[in-house]
C-alpha positions as CSV (number, residue, x, y, z in Angstrom):
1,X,14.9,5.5,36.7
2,X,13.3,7.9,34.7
3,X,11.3,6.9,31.4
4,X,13.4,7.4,28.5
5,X,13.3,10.6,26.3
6,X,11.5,11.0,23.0
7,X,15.0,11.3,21.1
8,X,16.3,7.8,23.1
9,X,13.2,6.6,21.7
10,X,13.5,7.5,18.3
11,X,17.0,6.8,17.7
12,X,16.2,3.0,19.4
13,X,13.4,2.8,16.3
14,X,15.9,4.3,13.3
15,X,18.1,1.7,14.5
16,X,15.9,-1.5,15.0
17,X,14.6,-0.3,11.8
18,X,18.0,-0.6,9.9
19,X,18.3,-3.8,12.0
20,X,15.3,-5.0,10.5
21,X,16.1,-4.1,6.7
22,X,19.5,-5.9,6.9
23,X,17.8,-8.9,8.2
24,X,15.6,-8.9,5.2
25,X,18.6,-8.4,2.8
26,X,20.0,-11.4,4.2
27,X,16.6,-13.4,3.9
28,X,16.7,-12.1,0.1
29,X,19.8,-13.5,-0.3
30,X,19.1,-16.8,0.9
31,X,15.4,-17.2,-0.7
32,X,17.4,-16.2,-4.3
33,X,20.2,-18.7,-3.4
34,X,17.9,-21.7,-2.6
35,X,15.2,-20.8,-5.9
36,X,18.3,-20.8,-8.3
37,X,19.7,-24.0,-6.3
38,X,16.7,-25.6,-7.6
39,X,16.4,-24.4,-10.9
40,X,19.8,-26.3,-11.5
41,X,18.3,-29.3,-10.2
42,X,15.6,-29.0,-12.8
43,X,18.1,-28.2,-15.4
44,X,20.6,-30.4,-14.9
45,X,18.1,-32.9,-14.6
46,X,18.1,-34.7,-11.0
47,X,16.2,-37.3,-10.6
48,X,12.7,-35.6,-9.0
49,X,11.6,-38.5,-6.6
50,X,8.3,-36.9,-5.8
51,X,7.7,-35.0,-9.3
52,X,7.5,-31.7,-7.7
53,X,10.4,-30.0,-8.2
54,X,8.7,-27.4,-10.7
55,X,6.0,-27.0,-7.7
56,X,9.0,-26.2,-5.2
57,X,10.2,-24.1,-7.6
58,X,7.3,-22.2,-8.4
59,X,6.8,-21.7,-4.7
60,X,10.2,-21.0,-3.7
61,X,9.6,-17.8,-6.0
62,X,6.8,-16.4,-4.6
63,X,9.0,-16.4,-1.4
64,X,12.0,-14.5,-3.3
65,X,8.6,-12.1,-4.5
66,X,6.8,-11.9,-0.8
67,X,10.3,-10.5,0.6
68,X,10.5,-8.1,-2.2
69,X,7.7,-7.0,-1.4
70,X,8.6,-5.9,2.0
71,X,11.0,-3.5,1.1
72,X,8.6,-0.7,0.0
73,X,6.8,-0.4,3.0
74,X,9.9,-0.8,5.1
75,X,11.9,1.9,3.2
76,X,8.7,4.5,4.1
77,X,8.9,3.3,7.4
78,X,12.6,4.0,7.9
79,X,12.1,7.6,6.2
80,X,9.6,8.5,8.7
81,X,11.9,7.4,11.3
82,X,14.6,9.4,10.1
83,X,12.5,12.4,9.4
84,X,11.3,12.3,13.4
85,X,14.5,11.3,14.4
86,X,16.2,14.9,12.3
87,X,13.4,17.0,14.4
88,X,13.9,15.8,17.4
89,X,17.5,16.3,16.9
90,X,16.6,19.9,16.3
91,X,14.5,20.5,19.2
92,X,17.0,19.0,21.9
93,X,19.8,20.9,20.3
94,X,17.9,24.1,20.6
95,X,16.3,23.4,24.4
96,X,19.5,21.5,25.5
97,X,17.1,18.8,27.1
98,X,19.4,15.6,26.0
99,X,22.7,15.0,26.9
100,X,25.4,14.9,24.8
101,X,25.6,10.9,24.7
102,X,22.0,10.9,23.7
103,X,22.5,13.5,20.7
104,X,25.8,11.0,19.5
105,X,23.5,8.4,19.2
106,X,21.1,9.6,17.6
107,X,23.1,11.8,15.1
108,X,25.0,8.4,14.4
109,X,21.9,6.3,13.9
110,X,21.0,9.4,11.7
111,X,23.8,9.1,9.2
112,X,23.9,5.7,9.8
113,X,20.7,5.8,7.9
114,X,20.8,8.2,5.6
115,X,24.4,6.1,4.4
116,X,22.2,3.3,4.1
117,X,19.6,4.9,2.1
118,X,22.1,6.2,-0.8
């Protein structure tokens, strides 16, 4: 089986790419949802058996941050991507090197991503 082409390639990394940032997303979601589950606790005043809960808090936080934090360097990542993935789109349409399954993917994971992006 031949290796695969430069376009298979870069369509698989626009994609796991995406993959990736949803994944994040989700962790966002869930870091915010547990941090403002325990800022109730400390509001509504639960008993704090270990006297800690500010300290959980506090840390639970810097989480929420951290994954902020990974956005930035994934969106430049995913641009990159995108902007390999559009010129090698070019190139195999003009040389007619890629089959025409190969080109649907990778014009999909294309808009896919630049829908995502907006």
């Amino acid at each position: 089986m031949p290796p695969p082409s430069a376009l298979v390639i870069a369509t698989g990394a626009v994609n796991r790419l995406l993959k990736e940032e949803a994944s994040y997303h989700k962790e966002l979601e869930e870091q915010e949802a547990k941090a403002k589950a325990q800022e109730e606790k400390i509001k509504s005043g639960q008993d704090d058996e270990d006297g800690n809960a500010t300290y959980i808090l506090k840390q639970q936080n810097l989480v929420v941050e951290q994954t902020k934090a990974v956005f930035g360097p994934l969106r430049d990542r995913i641009a990159k991507a995108v902007e390999k993935l559009e010129d090698l789109i070019t190139v195999e349409e003009k040389t007619g090197a890629a089959t025409a399954e190969e080109l649907a993917n990778a014009k999909a994971a294309l808009e896919k991503a630049k829908a995502e992006s907006s």
